[in-house]
C-alpha positions as CSV (number, residue, x, y, z in Angstrom):
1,X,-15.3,-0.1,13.4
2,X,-15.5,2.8,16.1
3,X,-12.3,3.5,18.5
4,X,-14.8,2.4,21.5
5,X,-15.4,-1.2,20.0
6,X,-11.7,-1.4,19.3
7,X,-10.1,-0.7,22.9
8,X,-10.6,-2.1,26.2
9,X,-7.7,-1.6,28.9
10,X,-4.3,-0.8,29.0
11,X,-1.4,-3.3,30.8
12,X,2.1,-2.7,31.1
13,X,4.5,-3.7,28.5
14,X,8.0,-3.0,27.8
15,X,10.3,-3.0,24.7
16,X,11.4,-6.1,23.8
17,X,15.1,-7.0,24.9
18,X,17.5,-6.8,21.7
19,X,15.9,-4.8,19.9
20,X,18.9,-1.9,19.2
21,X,18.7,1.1,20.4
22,X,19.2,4.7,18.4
23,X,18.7,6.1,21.5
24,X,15.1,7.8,20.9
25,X,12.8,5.5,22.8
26,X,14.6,7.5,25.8
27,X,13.5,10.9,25.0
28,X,9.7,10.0,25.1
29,X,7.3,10.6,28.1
30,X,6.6,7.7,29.9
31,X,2.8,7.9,28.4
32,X,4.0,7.5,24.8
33,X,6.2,4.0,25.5
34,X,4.8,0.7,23.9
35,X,2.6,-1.1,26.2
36,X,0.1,-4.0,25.7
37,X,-4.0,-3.5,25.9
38,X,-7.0,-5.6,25.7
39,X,-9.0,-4.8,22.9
40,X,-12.3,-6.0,22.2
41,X,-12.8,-9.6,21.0
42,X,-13.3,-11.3,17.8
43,X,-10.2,-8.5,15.8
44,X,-7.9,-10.3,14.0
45,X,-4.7,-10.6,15.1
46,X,-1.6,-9.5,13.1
47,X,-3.2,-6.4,11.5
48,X,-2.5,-2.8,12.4
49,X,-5.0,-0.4,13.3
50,X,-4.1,3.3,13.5
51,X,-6.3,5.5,15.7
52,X,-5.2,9.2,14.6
53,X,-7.4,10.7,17.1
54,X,-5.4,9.2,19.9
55,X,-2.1,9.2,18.5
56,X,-1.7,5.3,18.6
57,X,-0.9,2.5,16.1
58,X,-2.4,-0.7,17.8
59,X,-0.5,-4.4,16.5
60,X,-3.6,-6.9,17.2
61,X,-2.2,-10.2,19.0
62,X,-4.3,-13.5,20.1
63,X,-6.7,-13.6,22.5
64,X,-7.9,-9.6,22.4
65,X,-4.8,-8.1,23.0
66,X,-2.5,-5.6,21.3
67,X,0.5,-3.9,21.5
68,X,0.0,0.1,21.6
69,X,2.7,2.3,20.3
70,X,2.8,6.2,20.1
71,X,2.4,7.9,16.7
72,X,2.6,11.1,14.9
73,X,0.0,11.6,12.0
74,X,-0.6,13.4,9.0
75,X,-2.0,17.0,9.2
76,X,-4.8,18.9,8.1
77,X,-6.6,17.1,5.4
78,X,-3.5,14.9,4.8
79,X,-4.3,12.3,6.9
80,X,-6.2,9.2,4.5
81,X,-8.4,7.0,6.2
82,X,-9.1,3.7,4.8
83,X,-8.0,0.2,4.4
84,X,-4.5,-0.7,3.0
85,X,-1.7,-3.7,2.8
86,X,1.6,-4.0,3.1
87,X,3.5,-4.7,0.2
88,X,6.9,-3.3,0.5
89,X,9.3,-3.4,3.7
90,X,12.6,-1.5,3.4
91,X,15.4,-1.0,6.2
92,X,17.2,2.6,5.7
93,X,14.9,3.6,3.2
94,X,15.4,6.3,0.3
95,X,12.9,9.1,0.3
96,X,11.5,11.4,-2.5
97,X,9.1,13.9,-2.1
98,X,5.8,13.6,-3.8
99,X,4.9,16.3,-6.6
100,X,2.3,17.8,-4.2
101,X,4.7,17.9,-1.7
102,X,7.0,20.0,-3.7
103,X,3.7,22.3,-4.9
104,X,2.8,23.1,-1.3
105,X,6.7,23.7,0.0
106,X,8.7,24.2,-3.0
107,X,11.6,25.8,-0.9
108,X,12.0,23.0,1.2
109,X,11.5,20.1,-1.4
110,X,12.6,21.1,-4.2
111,X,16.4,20.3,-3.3
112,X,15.5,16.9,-3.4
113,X,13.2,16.8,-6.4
114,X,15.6,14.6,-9.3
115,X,17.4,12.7,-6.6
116,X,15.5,12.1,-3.0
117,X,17.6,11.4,0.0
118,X,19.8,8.6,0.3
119,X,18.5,5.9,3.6
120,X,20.2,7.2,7.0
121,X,19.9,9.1,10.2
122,X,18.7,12.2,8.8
123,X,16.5,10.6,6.3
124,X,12.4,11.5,6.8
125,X,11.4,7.8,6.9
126,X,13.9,6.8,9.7
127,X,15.3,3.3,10.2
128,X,12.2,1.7,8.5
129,X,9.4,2.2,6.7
130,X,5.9,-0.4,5.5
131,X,4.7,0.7,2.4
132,X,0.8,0.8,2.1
133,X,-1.0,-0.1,-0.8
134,X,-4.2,-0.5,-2.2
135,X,-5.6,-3.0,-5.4
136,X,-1.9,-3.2,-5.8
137,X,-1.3,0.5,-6.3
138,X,1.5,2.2,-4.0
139,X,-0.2,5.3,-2.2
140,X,2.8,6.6,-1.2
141,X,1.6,6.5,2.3
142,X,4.3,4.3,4.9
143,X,4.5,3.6,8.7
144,X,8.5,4.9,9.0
145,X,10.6,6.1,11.4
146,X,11.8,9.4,12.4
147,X,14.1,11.1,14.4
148,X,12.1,13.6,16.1
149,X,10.6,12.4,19.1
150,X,9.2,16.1,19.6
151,X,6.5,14.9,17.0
152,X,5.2,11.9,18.3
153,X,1.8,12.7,19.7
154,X,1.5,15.7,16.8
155,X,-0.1,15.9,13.7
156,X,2.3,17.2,11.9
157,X,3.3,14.5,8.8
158,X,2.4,15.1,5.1
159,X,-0.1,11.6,5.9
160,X,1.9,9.2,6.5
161,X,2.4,7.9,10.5
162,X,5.5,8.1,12.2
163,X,7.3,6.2,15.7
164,X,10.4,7.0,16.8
165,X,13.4,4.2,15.1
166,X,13.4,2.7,18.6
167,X,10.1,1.0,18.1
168,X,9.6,1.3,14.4
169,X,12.8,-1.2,14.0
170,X,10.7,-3.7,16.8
171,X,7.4,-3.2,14.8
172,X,8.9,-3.5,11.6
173,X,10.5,-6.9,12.3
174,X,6.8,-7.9,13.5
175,X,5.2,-7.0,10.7
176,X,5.5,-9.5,7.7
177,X,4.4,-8.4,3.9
178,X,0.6,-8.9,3.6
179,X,-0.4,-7.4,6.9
180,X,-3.5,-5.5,6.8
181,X,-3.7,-1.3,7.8
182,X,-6.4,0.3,8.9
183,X,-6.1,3.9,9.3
184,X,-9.6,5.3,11.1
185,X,-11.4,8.3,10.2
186,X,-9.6,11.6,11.5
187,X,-12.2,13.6,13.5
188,X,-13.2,16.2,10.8
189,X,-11.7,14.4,8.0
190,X,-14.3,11.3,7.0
191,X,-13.2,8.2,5.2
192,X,-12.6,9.2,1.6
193,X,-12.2,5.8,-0.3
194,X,-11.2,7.9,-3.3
195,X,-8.5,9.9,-1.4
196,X,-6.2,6.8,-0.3
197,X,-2.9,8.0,-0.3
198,X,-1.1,9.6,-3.4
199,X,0.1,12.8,-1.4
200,X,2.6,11.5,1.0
201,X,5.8,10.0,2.1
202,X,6.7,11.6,5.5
């Protein structure tokens, strides 16, 4: 499905009330806050659809409508278009870097090689993360949280996408296990359906 049969207009929408704060959301341009859209009819609702083009992670409600949040993406060729599921949901989670990740930066990953990062504020998956899989088989690509608002809007990740705790924490309590990902074709970088994943995790 192309971006311009996905989106219609864009309507106000604001953060829903109790969500807690870690005090990101704030540090965001107003153009990068959540708001809600009409997309175009007959999209399921309660799947995600990330457009890396545009920097936006769209959560499909009833009725043609979604909720639009702001993104970072993966860089380069490490962005993976394709369709994926949701298997695993973790608050706080660990991280690990991938061998490949350790190939192309071995000064800055190797540290962490035998025994990752423990979950917390300085952790490169944030408050949450969704693990994407495919045929039951973890790509090691996830929808996290980060702490870096700087990077919202960027390509930047090594694949995976990225929203500021503030909303990953709302979306993540959306989202139930199951849900359906589609992450669109990158301009430059064409669906690859035997690339999904397996060189990610931040």
């Amino acid at each position: 499905m192309q971006r311009r049969r996905f989106l219609a207009t864009a309507a106000g929408f604001s953060v829903a009330a109790g969500v807690p704060s870690l005090g990101m959301a704030h540090e965001l341009p107003e153009k990068f806050m959540p708001r809600e859209v009409e997309i175009a009819p007959g999209i399921a609702p309660g799947e995600i659809h990330v457009m890396p083009d545009e920097f936006a992670l769209y959560w499909t409600q009833p009725e043609g409508r979604a909720i639009r949040y702001s993104v970072g993406v993966g860089r380069d060729d490490l962005y993976h278009a394709g369709s994926y599921i949701v298997r695993v949901k973790r608050e706080w989670p660990s991280w690990k870097p991938t061998p490949a990740m350790i190939r192309r930066e071995p000064k800055k990953y190797e540290q962490y090689e035998e025994e990752g990062m423990p979950g917390g504020l300085d952790n490169p998956l944030g408050a949450r993360a969704l693990y994407l899989f495919v045929d039951g088989r973890d790509t090691y690509l996830r929808i996290h949280g980060t702490n870096q608002p700087s990077t919202i809007g960027q390509a930047v990740s090594n694949g995976c996408a990225r929203l500021v705790n503030d909303h990953i924490i709302e979306l993540y309590e959306k989202v139930p296990v199951g849900t359906k990902v589609y992450l669109y074709p990158k301009a430059g970088n064409p669906y690859d359906p035997d690339q999904n994943g397996m060189d990610s995790h931040s």
